[in-house]
FISEMI-11628 format. One record per residue (C-alpha): residue number from 1; x, y, z. Coordinates in steps of 0.05 Angstrom, whole numbers. Each point is the difference from the previous one (the first is absolute). Example, Ala and Ser with C-alpha at 12.3 -4.5 7.8 and 13.67 -1.06 7.14 Angstrom:
# residues 2
1 246 -90 156
2 27 69 -13
# end
This chain:
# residues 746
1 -935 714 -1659
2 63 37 34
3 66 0 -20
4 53 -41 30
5 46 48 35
6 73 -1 -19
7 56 -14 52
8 15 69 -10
9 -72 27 17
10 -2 -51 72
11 71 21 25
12 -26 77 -21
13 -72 -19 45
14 37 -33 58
15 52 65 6
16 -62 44 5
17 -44 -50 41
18 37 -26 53
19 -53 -19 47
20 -37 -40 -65
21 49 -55 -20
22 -46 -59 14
23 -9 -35 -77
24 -75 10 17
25 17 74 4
26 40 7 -66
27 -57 -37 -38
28 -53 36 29
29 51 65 -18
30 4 -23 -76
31 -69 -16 -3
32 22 -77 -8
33 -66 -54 17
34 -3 -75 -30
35 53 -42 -37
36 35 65 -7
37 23 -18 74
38 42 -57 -23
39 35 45 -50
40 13 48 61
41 20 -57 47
42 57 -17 -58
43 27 63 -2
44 11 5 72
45 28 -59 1
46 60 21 -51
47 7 66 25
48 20 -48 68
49 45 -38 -36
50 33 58 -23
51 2 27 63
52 -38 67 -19
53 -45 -21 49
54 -3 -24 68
55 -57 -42 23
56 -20 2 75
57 -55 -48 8
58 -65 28 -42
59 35 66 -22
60 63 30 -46
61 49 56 12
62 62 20 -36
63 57 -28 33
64 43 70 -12
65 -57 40 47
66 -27 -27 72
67 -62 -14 18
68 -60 48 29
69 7 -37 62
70 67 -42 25
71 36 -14 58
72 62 46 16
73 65 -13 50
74 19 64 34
75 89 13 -11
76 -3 54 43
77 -7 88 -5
78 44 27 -51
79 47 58 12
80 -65 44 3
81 -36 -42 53
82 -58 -24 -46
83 -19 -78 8
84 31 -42 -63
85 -31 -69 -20
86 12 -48 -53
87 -42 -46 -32
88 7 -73 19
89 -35 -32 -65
90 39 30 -65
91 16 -31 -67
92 26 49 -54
93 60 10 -29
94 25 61 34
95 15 28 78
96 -64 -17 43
97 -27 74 11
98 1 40 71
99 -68 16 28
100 5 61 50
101 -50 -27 57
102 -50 53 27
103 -29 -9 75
104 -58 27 19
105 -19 23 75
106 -16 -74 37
107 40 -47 -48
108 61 -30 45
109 65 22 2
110 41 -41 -48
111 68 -26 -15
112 50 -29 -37
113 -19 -78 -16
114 -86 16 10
115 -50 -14 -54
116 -54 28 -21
117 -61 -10 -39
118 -2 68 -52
119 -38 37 -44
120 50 26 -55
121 -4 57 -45
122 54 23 -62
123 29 53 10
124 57 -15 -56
125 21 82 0
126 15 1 76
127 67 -21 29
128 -32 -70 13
129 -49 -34 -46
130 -51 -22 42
131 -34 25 60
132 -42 -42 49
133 -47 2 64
134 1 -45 40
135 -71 -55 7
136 29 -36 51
137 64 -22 37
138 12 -71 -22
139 24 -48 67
140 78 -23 11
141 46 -16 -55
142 2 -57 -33
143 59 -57 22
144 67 17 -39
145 53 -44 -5
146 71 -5 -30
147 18 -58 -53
148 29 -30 -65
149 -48 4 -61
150 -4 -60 -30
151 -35 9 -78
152 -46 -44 -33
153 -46 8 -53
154 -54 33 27
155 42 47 46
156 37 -39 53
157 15 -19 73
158 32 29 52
159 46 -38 53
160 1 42 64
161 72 2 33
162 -31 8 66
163 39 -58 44
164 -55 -52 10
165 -46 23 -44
166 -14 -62 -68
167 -68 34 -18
168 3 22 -81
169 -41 64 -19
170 -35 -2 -74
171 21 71 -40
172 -53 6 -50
173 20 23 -67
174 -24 69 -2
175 40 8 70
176 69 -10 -20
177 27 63 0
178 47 -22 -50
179 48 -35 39
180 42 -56 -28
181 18 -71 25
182 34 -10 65
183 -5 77 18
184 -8 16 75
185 -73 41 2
186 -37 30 54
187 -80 -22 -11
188 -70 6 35
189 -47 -40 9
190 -53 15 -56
191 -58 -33 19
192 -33 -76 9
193 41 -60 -3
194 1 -32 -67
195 14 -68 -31
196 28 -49 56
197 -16 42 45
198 52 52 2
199 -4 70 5
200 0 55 -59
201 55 43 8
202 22 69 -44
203 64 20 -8
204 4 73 26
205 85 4 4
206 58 -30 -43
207 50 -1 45
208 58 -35 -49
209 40 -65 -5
210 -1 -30 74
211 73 -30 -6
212 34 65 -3
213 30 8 67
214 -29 78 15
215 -70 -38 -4
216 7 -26 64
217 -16 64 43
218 -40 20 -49
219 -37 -63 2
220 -3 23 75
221 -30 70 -5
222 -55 -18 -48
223 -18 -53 40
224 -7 42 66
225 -26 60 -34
226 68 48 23
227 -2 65 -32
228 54 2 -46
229 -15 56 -45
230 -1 81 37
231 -52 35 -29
232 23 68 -40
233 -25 52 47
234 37 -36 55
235 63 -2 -37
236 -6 73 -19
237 1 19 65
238 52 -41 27
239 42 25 -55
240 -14 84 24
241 24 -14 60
242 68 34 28
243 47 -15 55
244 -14 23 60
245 30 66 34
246 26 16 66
247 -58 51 18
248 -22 -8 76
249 27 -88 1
250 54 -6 55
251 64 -5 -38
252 38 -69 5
253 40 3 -52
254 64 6 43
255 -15 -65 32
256 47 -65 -34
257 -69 -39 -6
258 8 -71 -46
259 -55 -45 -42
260 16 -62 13
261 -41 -51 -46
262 11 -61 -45
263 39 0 -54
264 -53 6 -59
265 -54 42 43
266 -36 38 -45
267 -17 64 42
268 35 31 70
269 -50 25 48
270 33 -7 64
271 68 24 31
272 33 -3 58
273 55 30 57
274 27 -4 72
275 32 36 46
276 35 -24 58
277 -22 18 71
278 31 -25 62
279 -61 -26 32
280 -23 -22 -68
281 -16 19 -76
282 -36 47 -38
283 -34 -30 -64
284 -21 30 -56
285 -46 -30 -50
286 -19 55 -56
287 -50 -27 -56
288 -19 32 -69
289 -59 53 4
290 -47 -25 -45
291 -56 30 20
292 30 67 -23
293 -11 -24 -62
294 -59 -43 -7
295 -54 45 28
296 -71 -28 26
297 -56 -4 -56
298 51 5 -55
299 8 -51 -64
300 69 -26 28
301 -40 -3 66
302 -61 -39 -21
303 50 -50 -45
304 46 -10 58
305 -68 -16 41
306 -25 -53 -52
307 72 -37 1
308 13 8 78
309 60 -23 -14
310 66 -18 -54
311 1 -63 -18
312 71 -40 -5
313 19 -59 -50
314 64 -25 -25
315 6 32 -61
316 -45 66 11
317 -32 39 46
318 -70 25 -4
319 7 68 42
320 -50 44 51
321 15 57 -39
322 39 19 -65
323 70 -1 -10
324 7 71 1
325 -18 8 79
326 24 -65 15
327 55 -12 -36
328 33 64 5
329 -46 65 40
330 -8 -51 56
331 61 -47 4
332 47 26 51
333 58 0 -52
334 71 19 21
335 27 69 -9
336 -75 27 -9
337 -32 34 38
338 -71 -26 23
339 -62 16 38
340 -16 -49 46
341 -41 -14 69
342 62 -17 60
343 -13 -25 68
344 68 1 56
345 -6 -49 52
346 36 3 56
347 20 -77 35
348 32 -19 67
349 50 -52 1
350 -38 -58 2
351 -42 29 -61
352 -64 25 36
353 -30 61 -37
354 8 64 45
355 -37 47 -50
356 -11 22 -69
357 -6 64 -46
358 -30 6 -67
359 29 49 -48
360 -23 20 -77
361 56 4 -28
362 59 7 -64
363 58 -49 13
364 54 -20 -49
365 17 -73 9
366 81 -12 1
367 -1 -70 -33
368 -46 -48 -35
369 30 -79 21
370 -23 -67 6
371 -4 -51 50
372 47 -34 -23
373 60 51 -3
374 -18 32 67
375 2 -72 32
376 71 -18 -40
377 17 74 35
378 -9 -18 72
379 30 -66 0
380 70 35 -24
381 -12 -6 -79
382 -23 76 -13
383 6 23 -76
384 10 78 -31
385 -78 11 17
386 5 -26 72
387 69 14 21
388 -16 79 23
389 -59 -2 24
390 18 -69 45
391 24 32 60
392 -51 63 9
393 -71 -31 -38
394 4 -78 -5
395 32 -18 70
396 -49 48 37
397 -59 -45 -37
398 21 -63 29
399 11 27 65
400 -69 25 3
401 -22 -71 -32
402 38 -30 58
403 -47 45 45
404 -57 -16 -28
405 3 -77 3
406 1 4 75
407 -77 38 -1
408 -13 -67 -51
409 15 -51 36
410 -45 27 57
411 -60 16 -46
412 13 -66 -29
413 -24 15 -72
414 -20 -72 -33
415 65 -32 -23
416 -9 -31 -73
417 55 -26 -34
418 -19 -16 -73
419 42 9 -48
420 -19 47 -67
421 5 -17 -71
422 31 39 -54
423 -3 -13 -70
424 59 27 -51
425 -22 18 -68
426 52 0 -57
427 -10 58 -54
428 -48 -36 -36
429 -49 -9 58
430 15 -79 9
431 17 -25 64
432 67 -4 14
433 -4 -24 78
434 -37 -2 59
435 37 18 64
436 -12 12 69
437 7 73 27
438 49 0 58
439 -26 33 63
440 50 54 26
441 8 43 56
442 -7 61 -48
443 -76 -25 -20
444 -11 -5 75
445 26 63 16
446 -45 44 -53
447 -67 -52 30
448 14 17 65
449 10 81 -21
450 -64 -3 -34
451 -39 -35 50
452 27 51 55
453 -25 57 -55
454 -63 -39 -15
455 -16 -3 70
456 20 77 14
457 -58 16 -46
458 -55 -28 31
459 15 28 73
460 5 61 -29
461 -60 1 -39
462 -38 -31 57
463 17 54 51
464 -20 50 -52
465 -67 -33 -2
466 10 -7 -85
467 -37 -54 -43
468 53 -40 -31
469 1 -66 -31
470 26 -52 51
471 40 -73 -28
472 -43 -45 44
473 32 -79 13
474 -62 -35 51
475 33 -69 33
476 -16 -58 -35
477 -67 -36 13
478 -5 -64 42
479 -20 -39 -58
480 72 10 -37
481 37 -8 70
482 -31 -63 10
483 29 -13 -69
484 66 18 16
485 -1 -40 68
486 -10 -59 -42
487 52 7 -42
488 44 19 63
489 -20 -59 35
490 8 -53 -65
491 71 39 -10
492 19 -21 89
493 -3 76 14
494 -42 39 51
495 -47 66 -18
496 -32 22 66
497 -71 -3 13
498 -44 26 54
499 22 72 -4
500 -2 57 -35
501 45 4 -60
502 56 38 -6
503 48 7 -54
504 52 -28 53
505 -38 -61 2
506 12 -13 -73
507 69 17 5
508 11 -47 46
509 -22 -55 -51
510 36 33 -57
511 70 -13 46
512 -17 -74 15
513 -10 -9 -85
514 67 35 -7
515 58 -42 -28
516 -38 -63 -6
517 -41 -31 -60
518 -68 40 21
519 27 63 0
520 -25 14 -68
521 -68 -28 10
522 -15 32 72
523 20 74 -30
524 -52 -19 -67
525 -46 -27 48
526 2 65 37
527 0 47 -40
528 -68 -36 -25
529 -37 5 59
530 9 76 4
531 -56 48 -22
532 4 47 -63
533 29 61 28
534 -38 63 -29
535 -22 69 -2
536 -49 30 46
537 -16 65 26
538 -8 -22 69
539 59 -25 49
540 1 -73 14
541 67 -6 4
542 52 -41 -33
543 12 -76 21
544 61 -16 -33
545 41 53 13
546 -27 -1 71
547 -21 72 0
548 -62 36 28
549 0 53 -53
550 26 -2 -75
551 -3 38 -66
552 31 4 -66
553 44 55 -9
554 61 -11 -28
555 -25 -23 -86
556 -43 59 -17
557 37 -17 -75
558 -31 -65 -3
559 -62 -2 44
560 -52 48 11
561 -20 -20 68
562 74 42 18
563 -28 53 -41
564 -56 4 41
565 46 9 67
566 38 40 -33
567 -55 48 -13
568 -29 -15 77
569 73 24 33
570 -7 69 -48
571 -64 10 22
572 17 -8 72
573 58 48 -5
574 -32 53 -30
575 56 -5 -57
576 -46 10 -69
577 -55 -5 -37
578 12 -61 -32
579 -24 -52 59
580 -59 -43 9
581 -59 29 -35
582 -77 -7 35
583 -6 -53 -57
584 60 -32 23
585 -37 -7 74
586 -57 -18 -29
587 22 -59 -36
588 56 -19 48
589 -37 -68 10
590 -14 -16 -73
591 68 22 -23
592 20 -53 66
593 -30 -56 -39
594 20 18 -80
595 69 5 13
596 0 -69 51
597 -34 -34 -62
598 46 32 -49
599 61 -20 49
600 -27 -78 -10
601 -8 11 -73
602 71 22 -6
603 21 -63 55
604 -34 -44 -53
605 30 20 -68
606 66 -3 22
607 -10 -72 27
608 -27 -19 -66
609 52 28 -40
610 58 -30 52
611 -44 -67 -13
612 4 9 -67
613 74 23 -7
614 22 -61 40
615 -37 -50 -47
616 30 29 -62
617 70 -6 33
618 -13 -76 22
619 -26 -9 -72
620 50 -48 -19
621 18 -38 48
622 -67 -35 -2
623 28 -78 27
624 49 32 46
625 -4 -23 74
626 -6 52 49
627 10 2 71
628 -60 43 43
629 -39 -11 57
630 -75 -1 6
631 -36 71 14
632 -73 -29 -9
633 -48 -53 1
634 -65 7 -39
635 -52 -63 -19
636 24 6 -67
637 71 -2 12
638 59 19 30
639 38 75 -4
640 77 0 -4
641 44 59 8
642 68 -18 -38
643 62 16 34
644 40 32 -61
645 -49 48 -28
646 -54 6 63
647 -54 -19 -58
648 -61 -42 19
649 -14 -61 -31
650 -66 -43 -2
651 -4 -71 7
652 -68 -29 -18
653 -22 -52 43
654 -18 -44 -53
655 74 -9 -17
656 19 -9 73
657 20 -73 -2
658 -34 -76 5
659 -50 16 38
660 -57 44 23
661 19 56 47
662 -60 34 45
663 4 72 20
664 -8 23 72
665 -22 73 7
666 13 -8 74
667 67 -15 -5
668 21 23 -68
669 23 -69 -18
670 -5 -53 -49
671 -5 -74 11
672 21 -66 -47
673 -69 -44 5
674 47 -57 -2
675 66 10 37
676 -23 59 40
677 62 46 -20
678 -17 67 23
679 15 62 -48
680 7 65 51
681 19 71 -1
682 82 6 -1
683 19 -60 -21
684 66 -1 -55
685 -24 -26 -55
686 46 -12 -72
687 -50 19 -48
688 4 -8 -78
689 -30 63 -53
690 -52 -25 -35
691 -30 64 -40
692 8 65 -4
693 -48 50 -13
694 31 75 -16
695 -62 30 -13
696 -31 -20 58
697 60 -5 44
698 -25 -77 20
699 58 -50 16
700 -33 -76 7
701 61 -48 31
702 -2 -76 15
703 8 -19 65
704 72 -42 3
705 25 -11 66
706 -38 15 77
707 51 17 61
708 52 -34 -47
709 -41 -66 -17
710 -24 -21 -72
711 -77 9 -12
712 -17 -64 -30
713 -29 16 -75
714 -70 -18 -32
715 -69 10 1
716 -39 6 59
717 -33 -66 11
718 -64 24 30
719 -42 43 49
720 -5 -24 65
721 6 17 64
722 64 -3 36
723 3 -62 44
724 -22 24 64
725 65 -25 35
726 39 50 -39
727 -41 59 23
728 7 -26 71
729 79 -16 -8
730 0 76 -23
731 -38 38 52
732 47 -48 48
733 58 26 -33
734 -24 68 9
735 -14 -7 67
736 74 -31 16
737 23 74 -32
738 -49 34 45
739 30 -30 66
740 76 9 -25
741 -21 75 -15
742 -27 5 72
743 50 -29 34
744 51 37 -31
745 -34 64 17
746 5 -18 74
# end
């Protein structure tokens, strides 16, 4: 009869057998047959418990090594290009080990975030400790989201802070990843739902305690998947790279050009000057050269590719490139000089564009100010900063400005007027208030430079016949005009129909809101019904602005699609090696569409962080009444934007009042089943907070007063229609607004 092995002599026979781990293997190894199989089956069993072992279904492996076969995430290439994975099932106590991922001709190109199916090898005296080929590539990843862990006895739950979202995950023990109660964790979805019904989850991220107030963006670029972290190579090479020289650039540095930017802008990349003509103005527009320094193919390039663009919050930004280029090499600091890409455009008096010259160029800029002070400087309250450069730099700006809103008001760019937030941090990242930014003249002034600039690019790339990335704004579809009509129509205004739209047409509507109680809900309305402006390498022109031809030129610091002009214009001048590359040309459509998608990633983290900001600062005042007026109408309740902070509240339907209210899609209404009170988009309504959530930004409110009249308070009594004489006494009503609209048209 053979000897039962020791723990020793299995853990010595899996390490040199890892393809044999099945118990039938080990006994058939150690010459075990009979009873003798229970006495194997025990030892197994506490070499589990001790966690010497791991079992995977019918077969052991020591939880310190990794299987013969597993499934591997790709990070990315190291600083040597080779493909690095990591394993997505380990247990032991230390580091889970690198595995350096060889391809083989025919396997797919891979990247970061893919899985695989491996084979593994040791390799335990190489620079990583495993080595794998790849089986097979395994499909999409699995669903991630962002939550609170929640722990229990056998591992725990997690609560997803996703606004909306109620459903639990189950965290199995062995999928902790040692984090503690109440921590914020990223997870992933770890296979078949379990008990109840709910999904298994594993915690792949501790992201720390979720009240801390730097959580909130953070909570934000987890949950979005923003780059946050610049790999070494591409910080090495950021950090090598000098100022520019003079060398064959055109030399500006004589030229009094300002920044002019908000008061906590975190980079400088544009600059600008006029000079005086009698028959009209000379404007110069220069912006920082950072092409010179992020050249195609490179790390910095490929990173600034996969971002597409920075990324702004409250308390932190999450830049297109490292603080070293655009911080400092790239922001067109005063006193320093700086390579950058300038453009002169000469205007007539009523602020048509007569021509235009690009130069590459050095320039030193004269000032660095803000909107603010250069504003306080033309109305007669200059300061040391201002004061000597009034007369000769600032006055010359607004003249040109002055110019310029002539050519506007022909073009007739679409007119919104919506006010933006800003939230105030104190020093320890709380909330301290939420304002709304004031709209100057200087803010117009630098739009209206850059748009001029912006549009300078594209004719001039056009003529030269160059691919270049166009910013592409189609007119809105019927569907969402008809939408917008509606709410016209229910608000007594007047949207033409029977023509083709122009952004004249809409400004028309936008002047009849202004000054009255819809003005607000016409300008949300409208900006609603417009289209997702994006990036595209062909020229479909931009709707909005009411231009034929339109391209982003004037960020390269903070978007790459500028980059990409940038590198168009340099090519098209003949002025270096450093423009677009074949690959560039190639990929001119896909890079179109990853840097449009990463532009709506950005759009969306920022709203969720604003969201969430807001309902940490409205904590507590939970029972407070609140003044707003109703932005939306849903058949689960009603949206309300409050007038102090510009937050948006929900108010469930259930809690509307005494009665049942049914939803018209048609009109975007609600309607009392029994007294036929109709609940319609921008009404004032006195609203009272209900519940906060800060970690999902959610505000719930109770609905208080209508148009200045009490809702009455209670359940809803039942769920019937609404008696058919109040639908008719409302489409009567409606009608009676129709024919007082009409007539007053006449």
């Amino acid at each position: 009869m053979a000897q039962i092995p020791s723990k020793q002599d299995i853990l010595d026979f899996i390490a040199d057998n890892p393809a044999r781990t099945a118990k039938r293997d080990i006994a058939r190894a150690f010459g075990i047959k009979g009873a003798q199989r229970i006495d194997l089956k025990r030892i197994l069993k506490e070499m589990e418990a001790d966690g010497q072992l791991q079992k995977r279904r019918s077969s052991y492996r020591d939880p310190e090594t990794l299987p013969p076969v597993g499934v591997l995430e790709i990070v990315g290439p190291d600083a040597d290009g080779d493909l690095i994975a990591k394993p997505m099932e380990w247990n032991g106590e230390g580091v889970e080990p690198t595995v350096l991922l060889s391809l083989r001709n025919g396997d797919p190109a891979l990247g970061p975030g893919d899985r695989v199916l491996g084979r593994l090898t040791q390799t335990p005296k190489d620079d990583h400790p495993y080595h794998a080929r790849m089986i097979r590539r395994i499909g999409a990843n699995p669903l991630r989201i962002i939550g609170i862990f929640r722990a229990g006895s056998e591992g725990g739950r997690i609560l997803p802070i996703d606004k909306g979202s109620d459903k639990e995950w189950i965290v199995p023990a062995g999928a902790t990843g040692g984090a503690k109660d109440g921590e914020l964790v990223e997870v992933e979805q770890a296979g078949p739902k379990g008990r109840m019904g709910l999904p298994k989850a594993r915690i792949v991220n501790r992201l720390g305690d979720p009240s801390q107030p730097k959580a909130v963006s953070l909570i934000a670029i987890h949950q979005h998947g923003i780059p946050d972290h610049f790999p070494d190579d591409v910080v090495a090479e950021a950090d090598a790279a000098k100022p520019a020289t003079l060398g064959k650039r055109t030399d500006l540095r004589d030229l009094p050009l300002v920044t002019i930017d908000p008061w906590d802008a975190r980079d400088r990349d544009d600059a600008c000057y006029v000079q005086a003509h009698d028959d009209g103005f000379t404007i110069w527009v220069a912006i920082a050269d950072v092409a010179h320094y992020v050249r195609p193919n490179s790390p910095l390039d490929h990173e600034a590719r996969k971002r597409g663009n920075s990324t702004y919050f409250p308390d932190r930004v999450v830049p297109m490139l490292p603080d070293t280029l655009s911080g400092d090499l790239c922001s067109l600091h005063e006193n320093v000089d700086r390579a950058c890409l300038a453009v002169s455009m000469r205007i007539d008096g009523n602020g048509n564009k007569v021509s235009h010259e690009f130069h590459r160029a050095l320039m030193r800029s004269s000032a660095s100010f803000n909107y603010e002070e250069v504003q306080a400087a033309i109305v007669g309250q200059p300061n040391e900063k201002t004061e000597p450069l009034l007369e000769d730099v600032l006055r010359p700006l607004y003249a040109a400005y002055e110019a310029l809103k002539k050519a506007r008001a022909v073009r007739q760019p679409l007119e919104l007027d919506l006010p933006e937030r800003q939230i105030v941090l104190g020093d320890d990242g709380t909330v301290t208030s939420v304002n709304f930014k004031e709209r100057l003249d200087a803010h117009r002034l630098i739009e209206e430079f850059m748009v001029l600039a912006n549009v300078a690019a594209a004719e001039t790339l056009i003529a030269k016949k160059s691919p270049l990335l166009f910013r592409v704004h189609e007119e809105p579809t019927p569907e969402k005009l008809d939408a917008l009509r509606d709410v016209a129509d229910a608000s007594g205004l007047q949207l033409a129909k029977g023509q083709v739209l122009k952004t004249s047409h809409l400004n028309r509507l936008l002047a009849q809101a202004k000054d009255t109680d819809q003005a607000e809900l016409i300008n949300l309305n409208t900006l609603r019904s417009m289209t997702q402006a994006y990036y595209h390498h062909e020229n479909f022109g931009h709707f909005g602005l009411a231009l034929r031809a339109y391209a982003h030129f004037t960020s390269p610091i903070r978007r790459y699609s500028d980059l990409i002009v940038h590198r168009a214009l340099i090519s098209a001048h003949g002025w270096g090696k450093d423009g677009l590359s074949p690959w560039d040309v190639e990929h001119l459509e896909d890079t179109g569409k990853l840097i449009s998608d990463t532009e709506r990633r950005s759009m969306m983290a920022e709203r969720d962080t604003t969201d969430r900001y807001l309902s940490a600062f409205l904590a507590d005042r939970v029972g407070t009444e609140m003044t707003g007026r109703i932005s939306g109408i849903a058949k689960f309740g009603v949206f309300v934007k409050l007038d102090e902070t510009g937050a948006d509240a929900m108010i469930p339907i259930r809690t509307l009042g005494a009665e049942y209210f049914h939803y018209d899609a048609d009109t975007q209404t609600l309607m009392g089943a029994d007294t036929g009170t109709v609940i319609g988009l921008g009404q004032r309504v006195t609203v009272k907070l209900a519940e906060v959530t800060p970690v999902t930004g959610g505000l719930t409110a109770e609905l208080i007063r209508l148009d200045e009249r009490l809702m009455p308070k209670g359940p809803a009594k039942g769920r019937g229609k609404p008696p058919r004489r109040k639908v008719g006494a409302a489409k009567k009503k409606s009608a009676k607004i129709a024919r007082k609209v009409k007539r007053r048209r006449k």
